[in-house]
C-alpha positions as CSV (number, residue, x, y, z in Angstrom):
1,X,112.6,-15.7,-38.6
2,X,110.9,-12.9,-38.9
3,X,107.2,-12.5,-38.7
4,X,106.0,-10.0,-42.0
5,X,102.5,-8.9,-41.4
6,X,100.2,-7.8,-44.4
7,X,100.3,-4.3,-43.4
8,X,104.2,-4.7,-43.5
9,X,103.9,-6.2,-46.7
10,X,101.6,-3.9,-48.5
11,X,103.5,-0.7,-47.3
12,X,106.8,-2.2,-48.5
13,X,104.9,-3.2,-52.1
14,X,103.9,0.3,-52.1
15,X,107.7,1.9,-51.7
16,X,108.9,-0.5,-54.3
17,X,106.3,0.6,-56.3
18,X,106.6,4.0,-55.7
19,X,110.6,3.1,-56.1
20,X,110.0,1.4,-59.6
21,X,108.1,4.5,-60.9
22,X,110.8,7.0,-60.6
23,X,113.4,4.2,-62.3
24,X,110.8,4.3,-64.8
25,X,111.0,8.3,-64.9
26,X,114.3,8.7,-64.4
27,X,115.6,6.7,-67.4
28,X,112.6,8.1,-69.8
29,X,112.8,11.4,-69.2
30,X,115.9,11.9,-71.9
31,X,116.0,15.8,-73.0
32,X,112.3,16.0,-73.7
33,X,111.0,19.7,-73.0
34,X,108.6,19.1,-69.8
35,X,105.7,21.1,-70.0
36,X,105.1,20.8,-66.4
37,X,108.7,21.3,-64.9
38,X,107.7,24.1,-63.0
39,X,104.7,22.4,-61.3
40,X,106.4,19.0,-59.9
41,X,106.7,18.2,-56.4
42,X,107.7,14.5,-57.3
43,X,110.1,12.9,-58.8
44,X,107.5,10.7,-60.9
45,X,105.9,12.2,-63.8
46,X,106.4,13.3,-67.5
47,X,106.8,10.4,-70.3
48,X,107.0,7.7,-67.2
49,X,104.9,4.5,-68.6
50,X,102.4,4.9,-66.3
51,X,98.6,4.3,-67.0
52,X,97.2,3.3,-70.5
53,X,94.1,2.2,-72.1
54,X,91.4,0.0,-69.7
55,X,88.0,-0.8,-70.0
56,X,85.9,-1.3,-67.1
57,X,82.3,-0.7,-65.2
58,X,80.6,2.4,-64.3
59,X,78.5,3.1,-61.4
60,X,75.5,2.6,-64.3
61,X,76.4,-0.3,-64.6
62,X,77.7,0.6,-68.4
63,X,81.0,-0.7,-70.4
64,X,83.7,2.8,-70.6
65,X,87.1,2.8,-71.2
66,X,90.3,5.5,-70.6
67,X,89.1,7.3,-73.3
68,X,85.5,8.2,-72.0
69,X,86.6,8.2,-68.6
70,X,89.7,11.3,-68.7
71,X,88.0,13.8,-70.4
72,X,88.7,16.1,-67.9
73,X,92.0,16.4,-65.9
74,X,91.1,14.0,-63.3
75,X,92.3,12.2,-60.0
76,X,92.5,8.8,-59.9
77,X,92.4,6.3,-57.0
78,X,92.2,2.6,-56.6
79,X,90.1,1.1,-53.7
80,X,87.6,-0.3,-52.3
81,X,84.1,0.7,-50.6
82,X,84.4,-1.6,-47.9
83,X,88.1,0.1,-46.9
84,X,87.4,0.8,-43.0
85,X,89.5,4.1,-42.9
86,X,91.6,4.8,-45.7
87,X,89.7,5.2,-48.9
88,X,87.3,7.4,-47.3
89,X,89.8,9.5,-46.2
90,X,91.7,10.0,-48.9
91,X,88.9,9.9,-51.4
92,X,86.8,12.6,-49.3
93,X,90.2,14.9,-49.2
94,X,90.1,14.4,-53.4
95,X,86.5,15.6,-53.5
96,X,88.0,18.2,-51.1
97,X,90.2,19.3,-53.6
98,X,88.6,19.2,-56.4
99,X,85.5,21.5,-54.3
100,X,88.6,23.8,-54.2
101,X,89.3,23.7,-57.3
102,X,85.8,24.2,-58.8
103,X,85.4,27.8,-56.3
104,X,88.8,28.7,-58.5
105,X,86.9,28.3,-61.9
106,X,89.1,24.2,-62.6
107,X,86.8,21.6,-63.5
108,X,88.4,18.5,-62.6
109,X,86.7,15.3,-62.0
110,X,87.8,12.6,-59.0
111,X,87.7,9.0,-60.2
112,X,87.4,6.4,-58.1
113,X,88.4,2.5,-59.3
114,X,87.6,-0.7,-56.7
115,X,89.9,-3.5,-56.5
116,X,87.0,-5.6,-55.0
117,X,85.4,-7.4,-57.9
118,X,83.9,-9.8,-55.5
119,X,81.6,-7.1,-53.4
120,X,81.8,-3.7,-54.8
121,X,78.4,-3.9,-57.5
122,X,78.1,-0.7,-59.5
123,X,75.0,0.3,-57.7
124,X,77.8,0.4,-54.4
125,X,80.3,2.2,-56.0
126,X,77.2,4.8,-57.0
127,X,76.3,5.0,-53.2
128,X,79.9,5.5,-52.2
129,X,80.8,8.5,-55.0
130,X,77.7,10.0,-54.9
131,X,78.5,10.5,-51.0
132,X,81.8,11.8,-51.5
133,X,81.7,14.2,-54.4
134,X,78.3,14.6,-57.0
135,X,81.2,14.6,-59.7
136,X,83.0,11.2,-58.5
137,X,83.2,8.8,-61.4
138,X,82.9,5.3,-59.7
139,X,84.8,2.3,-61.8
140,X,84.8,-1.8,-61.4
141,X,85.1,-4.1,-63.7
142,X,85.9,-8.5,-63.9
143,X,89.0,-9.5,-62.2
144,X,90.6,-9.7,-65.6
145,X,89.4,-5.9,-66.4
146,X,90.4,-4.4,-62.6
147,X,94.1,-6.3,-62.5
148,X,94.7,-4.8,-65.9
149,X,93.7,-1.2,-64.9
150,X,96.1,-1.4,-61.8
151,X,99.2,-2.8,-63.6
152,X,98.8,-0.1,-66.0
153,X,98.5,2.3,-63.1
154,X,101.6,0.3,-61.3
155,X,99.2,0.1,-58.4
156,X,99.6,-3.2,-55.6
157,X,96.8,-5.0,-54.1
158,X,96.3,-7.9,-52.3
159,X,93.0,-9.5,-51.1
160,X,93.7,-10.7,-47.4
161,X,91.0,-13.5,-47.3
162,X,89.6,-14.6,-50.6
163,X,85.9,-15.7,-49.9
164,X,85.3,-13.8,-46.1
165,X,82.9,-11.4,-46.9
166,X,84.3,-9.3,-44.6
167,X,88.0,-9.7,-45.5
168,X,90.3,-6.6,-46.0
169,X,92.5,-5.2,-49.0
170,X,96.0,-4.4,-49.1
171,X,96.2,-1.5,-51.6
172,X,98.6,1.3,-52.2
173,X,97.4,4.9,-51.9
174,X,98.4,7.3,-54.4
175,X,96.2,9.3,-55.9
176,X,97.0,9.9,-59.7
177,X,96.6,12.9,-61.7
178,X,95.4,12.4,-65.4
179,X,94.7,14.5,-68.2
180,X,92.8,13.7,-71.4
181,X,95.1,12.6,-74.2
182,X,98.4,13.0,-72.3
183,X,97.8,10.3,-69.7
184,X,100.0,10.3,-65.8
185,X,101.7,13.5,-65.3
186,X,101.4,13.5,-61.4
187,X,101.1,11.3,-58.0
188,X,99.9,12.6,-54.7
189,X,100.5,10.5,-51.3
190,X,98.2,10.1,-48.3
191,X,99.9,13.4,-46.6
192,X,99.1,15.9,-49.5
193,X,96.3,18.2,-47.8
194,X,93.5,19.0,-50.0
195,X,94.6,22.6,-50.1
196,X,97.8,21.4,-51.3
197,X,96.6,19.2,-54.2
198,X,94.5,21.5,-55.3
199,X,97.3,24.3,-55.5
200,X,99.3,21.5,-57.5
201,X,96.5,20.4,-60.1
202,X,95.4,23.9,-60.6
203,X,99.5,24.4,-61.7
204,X,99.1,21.5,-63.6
205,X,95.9,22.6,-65.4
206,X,97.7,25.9,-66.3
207,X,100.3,24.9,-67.4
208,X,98.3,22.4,-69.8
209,X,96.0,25.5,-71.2
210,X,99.1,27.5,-71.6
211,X,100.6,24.6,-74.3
212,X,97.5,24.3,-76.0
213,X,97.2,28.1,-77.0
C-alpha cells in the first residue's frame, strides 16, 4: 500500500478544497449580474458561500469579529507564525501588494489569521504583522473560535503533532480577497506575484467604487 505523507495529504485537501469552491460557484452563480466579471482570473468568486461572520483575537489582545475586521477591502490568510517558509512568504508578498497598492492611492489592509491556538499569543501575532506590513491585522482566537473562521473560509489545516512544541501545520494557502459588506469575491494562489495581485485587487476595488456611485 501506498505510503501518503502529510505534505501529500495537505496539498490534495487543498485541491479538493479548491475543487469544492468552484462546485459551490458554479451552481450559485444562476443569472445574477456580476459586478466584477471583468476582473476575475478564477473560477471562484461571486455569490460562492464562502466566508461569514467570526469572532476572534486581535494582536491587542481584544474580542473583534468580521464586522470590525473588513472595513476595508482586505486580504485574508490563515497561518501560523511558526510556519518555517510558507507564511512568510506569502504573507510578505501580501504586504508587497498591498505597498503597491497604497503608491496607487488603494487602501487595502492584509489580514493575517493563525491556525495555532496552542503557540501563537496575540503579543506573537503583533511581532509577526508588525514585521511584515505596519497595516497587517493579526487574528487568533480558542480552538472553537479559529476552526469556525476556517470552515467559513473553506480553508484545511491539520496539526502534525499535537503537544511538540515544535510540531508543523498543514494548511492551505490561498489568500482571500474581502470587501466590507459583500464578503469573498476573490482567491489568489501561492504563484500570484505581488505585482499581479495588486493589478487584480485594484480591478476589484474599481469596480466596487464604480457600483456604489
Amino acid at each position: 500500500m501506498m505510503k501518503i505523507t502529510p505534505k501529500a495529504a495537505a496539498i490534495a485537501a487543498a485541491v479538493l478544497v479548491v475543487a469544492g469552491l468552484g462546485a459551490t460557484w458554479l451552481a450559485s452563480r444562476g443569472g445574477d449580474a456580476d459586478m466584477f466579471a471583468q476582473c476575475r482570473k478564477s473560477v471562484v468568486g461571486g455569490t460562492a458561500k464562502i466566508g461569514g461572520p467570526f469572532t476572534l483575537v486581535d494582536e491587542t489582545g481584544k474580542t473583534v469579529t468580521d464586522k470590525d475586521v473588513f472595513i476595508k477591502p482586505s486580504l485574508l490568510y490563515f497561518g501560523y507564525t511558526y510556519c518555517p517558509d510558507v507564511c512568510p512568504m506569502d504573507n510578505s508578498r501580501n504586504a508587497e501588494a498591498t505597498d503597491i497598492l497604497d503608491e496607487r492611492g488603494y487602501d487595502v489592509t492584509p489580514v493575517f489569521i493563525s491556525v495555532d491556538t496552542d503557540r501563537d499569543t496575540p503579543d506573537l501575532l503583533r511581532e509577526f504583522t508588525d514585521i511584515m506590513s505596519p497595516k497587517m491585522i493579526g487574528l487568533t482566537g480558542s480552538k472553537e473560535q479559529v476552526a469556525a473562521a476556517s470552515r467559513a473560509y473553506r480553508t484545511y489545516f491539520k496539526v502534525q503533532n499535537p503537544g511538540d512544541p515544535y510540531t508543523l501545520i498543514d494548511h492551505s494557502t490561498q489568500t482571500y480577497l474581502v470587501f466590507p459588506e459583500i464578503g469573498f469575491v476573490e482567491f489568489y494562489n501561492r504563484d500570484t506575484t505581488a505585482e499581479q495581485m495588486a493589478d487584480s485587487v485594484a480591478c476589484f476595488v474599481d469596480a466596487w467604487k464604480g457600483a456604489e456611485k
